[in-house]
C-alpha positions as CSV (number, residue, x, y, z in Angstrom):
1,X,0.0,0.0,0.0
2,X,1.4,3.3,-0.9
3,X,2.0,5.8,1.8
4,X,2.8,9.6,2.2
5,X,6.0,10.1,3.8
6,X,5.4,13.7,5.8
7,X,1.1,13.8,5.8
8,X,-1.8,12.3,5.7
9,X,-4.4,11.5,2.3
10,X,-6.6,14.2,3.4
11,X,-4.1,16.6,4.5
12,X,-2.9,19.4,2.1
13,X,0.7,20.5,2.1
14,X,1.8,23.6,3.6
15,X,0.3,26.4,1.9
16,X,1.2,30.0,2.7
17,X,0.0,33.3,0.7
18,X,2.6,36.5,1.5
19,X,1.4,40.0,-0.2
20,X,2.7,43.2,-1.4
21,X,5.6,41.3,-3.0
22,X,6.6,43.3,-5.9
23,X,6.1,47.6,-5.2
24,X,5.1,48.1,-8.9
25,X,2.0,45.9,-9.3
26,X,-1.4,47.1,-8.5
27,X,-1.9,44.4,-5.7
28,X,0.7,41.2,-5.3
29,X,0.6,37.8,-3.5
30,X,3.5,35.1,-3.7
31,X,1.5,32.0,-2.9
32,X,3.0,28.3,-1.8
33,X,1.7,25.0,-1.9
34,X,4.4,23.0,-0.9
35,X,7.5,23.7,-3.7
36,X,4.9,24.9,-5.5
37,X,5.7,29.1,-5.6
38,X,3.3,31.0,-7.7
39,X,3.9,35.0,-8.0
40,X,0.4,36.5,-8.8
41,X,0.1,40.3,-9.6
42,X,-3.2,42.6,-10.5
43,X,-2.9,45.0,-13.0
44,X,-5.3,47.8,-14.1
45,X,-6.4,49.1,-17.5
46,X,-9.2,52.0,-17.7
47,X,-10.2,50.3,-21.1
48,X,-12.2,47.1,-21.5
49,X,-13.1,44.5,-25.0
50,X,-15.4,46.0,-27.1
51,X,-17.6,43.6,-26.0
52,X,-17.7,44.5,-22.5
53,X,-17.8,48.8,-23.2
54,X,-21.0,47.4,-25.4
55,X,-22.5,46.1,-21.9
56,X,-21.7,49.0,-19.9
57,X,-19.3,46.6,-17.9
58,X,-16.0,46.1,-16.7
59,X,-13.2,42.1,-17.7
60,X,-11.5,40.4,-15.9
61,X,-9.0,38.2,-17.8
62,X,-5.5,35.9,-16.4
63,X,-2.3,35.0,-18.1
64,X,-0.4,31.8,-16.8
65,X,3.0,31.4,-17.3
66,X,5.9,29.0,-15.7
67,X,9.6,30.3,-15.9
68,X,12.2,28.6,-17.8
69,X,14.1,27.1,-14.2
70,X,10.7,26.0,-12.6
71,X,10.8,22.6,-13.4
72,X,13.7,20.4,-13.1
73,X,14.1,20.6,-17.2
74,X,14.5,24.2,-18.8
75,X,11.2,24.9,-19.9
76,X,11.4,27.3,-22.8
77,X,9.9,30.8,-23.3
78,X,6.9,31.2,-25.0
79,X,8.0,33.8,-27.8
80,X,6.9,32.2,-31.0
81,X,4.2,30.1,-30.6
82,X,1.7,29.6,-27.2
83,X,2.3,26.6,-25.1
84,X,-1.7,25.1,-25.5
85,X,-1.5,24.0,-21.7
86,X,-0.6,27.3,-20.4
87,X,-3.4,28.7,-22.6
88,X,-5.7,26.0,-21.5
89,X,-4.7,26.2,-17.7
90,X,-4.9,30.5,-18.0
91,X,-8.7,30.3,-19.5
92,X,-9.4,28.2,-16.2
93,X,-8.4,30.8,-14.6
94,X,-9.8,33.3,-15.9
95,X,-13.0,31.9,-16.0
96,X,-12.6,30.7,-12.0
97,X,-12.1,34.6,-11.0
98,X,-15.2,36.3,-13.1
99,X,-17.2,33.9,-11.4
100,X,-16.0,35.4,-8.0
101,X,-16.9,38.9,-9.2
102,X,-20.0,41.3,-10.9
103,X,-18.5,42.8,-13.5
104,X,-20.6,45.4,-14.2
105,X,-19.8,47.3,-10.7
106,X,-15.8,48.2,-12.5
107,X,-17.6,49.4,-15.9
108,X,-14.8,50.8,-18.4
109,X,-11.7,48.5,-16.3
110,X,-9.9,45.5,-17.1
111,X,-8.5,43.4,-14.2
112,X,-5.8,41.8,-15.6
113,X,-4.0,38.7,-13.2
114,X,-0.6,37.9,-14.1
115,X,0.4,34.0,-12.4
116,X,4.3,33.3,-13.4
117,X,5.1,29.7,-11.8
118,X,8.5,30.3,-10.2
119,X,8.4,26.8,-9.4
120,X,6.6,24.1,-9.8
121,X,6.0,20.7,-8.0
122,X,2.1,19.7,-8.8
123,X,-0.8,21.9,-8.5
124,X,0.5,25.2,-10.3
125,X,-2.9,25.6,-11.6
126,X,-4.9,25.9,-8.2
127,X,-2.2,27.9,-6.8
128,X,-2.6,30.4,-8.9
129,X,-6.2,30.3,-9.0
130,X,-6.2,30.5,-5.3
131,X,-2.9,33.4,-5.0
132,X,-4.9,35.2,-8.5
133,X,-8.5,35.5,-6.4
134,X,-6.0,36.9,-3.0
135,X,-4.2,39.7,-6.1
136,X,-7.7,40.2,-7.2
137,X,-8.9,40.9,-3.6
138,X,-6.3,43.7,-2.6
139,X,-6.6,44.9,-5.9
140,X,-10.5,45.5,-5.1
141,X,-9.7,46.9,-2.0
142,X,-7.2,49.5,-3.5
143,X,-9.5,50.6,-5.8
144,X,-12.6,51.3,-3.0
145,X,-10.0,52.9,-1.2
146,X,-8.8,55.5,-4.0
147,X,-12.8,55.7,-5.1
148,X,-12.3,54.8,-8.2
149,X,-14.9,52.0,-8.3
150,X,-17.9,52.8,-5.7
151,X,-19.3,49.4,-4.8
152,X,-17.3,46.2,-3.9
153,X,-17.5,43.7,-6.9
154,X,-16.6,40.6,-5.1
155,X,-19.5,38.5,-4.4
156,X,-17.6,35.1,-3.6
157,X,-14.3,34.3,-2.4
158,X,-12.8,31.7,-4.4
159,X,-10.4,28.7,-4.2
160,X,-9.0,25.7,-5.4
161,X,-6.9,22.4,-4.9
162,X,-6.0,19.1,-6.4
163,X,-6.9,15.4,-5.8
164,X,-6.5,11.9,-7.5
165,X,-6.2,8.6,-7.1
166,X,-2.3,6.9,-6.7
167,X,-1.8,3.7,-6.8
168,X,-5.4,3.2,-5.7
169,X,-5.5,5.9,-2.7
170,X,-7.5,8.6,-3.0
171,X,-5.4,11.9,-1.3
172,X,-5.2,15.3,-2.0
173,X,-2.9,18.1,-3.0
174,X,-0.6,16.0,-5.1
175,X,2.9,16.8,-5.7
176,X,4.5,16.2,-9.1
177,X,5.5,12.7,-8.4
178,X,2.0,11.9,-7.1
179,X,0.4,14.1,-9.8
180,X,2.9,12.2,-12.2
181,X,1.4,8.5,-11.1
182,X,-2.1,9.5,-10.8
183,X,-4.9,6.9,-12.0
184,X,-7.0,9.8,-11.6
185,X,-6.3,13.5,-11.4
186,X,-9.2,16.3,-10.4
187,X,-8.4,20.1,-9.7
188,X,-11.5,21.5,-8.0
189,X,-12.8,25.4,-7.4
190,X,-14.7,26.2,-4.7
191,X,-16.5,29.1,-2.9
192,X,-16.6,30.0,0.3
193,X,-20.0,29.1,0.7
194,X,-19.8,25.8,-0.6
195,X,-20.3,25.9,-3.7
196,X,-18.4,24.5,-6.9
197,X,-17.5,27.0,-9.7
198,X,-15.5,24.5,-11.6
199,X,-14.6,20.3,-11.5
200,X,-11.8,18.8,-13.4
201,X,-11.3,15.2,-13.9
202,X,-10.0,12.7,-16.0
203,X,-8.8,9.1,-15.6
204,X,-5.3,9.1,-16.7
205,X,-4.7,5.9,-16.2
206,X,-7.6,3.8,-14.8
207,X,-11.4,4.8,-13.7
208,X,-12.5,5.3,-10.0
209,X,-15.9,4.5,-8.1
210,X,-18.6,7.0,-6.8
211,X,-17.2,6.2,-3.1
212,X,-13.9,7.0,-4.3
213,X,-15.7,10.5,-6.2
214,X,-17.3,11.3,-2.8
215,X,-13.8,11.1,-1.0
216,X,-11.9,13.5,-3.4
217,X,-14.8,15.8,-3.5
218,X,-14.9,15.6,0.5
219,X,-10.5,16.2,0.5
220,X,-10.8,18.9,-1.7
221,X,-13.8,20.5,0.8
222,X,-11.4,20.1,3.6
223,X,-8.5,21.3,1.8
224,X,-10.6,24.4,0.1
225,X,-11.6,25.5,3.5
226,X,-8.1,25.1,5.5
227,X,-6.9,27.8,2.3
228,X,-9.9,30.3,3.3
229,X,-8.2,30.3,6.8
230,X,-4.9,30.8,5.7
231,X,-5.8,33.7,3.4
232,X,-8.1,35.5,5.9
233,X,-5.0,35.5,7.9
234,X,-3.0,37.5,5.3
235,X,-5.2,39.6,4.3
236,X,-6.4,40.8,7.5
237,X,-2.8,41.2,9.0
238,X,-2.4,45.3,9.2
């Protein structure tokens, strides 16, 4: 039976958010899970997609990207032609923060949320989903505060982690080498109500059973929850 050396199935890793990391972003988080190290950023544009200045309203839109020395192989820059998994995993999560917001309260701005993978060991995705919603957060907050928006657009806190099934357990918050031998693999987005914005799944390399469904979903609960905490702690700290 496979076992985790340092935690337990349902236990996350260490996971640790630290903002107001880089002085010339709108708002900043540095965000941990694990080796995992995720620098998200908030930018602001006072112009929005035709689309949205069409609608009276305001976009929010993400750009994922993992430096070259994140992973243990050089992973090459993206100059030419877009790497389709970081444009796949960016559209997540872009699509995970509009659902945490009302758009039409920031009419005529862009939010734009930067997350550059400093390094990666499994999970990059929900890390920066969970570190992009914290940017996006203190970036809100900044703009109440300098009155440029009026009303507080945030109407559910997001978050997210990972589960699977290796080698026929079912934990959560897989690291690259559990990530890497994963039957099944799910990343899951929560709010802070309960609710799911977003499920992921797919059997890599074998099926699973409702119970076994249950149990991730149940983990990834757990886990979702223990990352509210640690986030209200950061961004309450004066």
């Amino acid at each position: 039976m496979y076992k985790r050396t340092t935690r337990k199935f349902s236990e996350a890793r260490k996971i640790t958010f630290e903002k107001n990391i880089m002085k010339n972003a709108y708002s900043s988080v540095a965000v941990s899970y694990g080796d995992t190290k995720v620098f998200c950023t908030a930018s602001i544009d006072h112009k929005v997609p035709p689309f949205a200045e069409d609608m009276n309203s305001g976009w929010l839109t993400a750009e994922y990207n993992m430096l070259p020395a994140s992973t243990d192989r050089r992973k090459p820059r993206n100059i030419i032609k877009p790497d389709g998994r970081n444009v796949e995993i960016q559209r997540l999560i872009g699509r995970a923060l509009r659902a945490a917001v009302n758009l039409k309260r920031f009419p005529g701005i862009t939010i734009m949320i930067d997350c550059d993978v400093i390094q990666a060991d499994g999970g990059t995705r929900t890390a920066s989903i969970s570190g992009g919603f914290l940017a996006l957060k203190l970036a809100v907050d900044r703009l109440l505060k300098e009155e440029i928006i009026k009303k507080n657009p945030i109407v559910h806190q997001i978050a997210s982690i990972s589960a699977g099934k290796v080698h026929g357990q079912i934990m959560v918050d897989l690291d690259f080498m559990e990530d890497k031998n994963a039957e099944v693999d799910f990343n899951v987005i929560m709010t802070d109500s309960g609710d799911y914005v977003e499920i992921q799944g797919t059997a890599e390399k074998g099926i699973m059973t409702r119970e076994n469904f249950d149990i991730i979903l149940k983990y990834c609960e757990q886990g979702i929850n223990h990352i509210f905490k640690q986030m209200e702690e950061v961004y309450s700290e004066i």
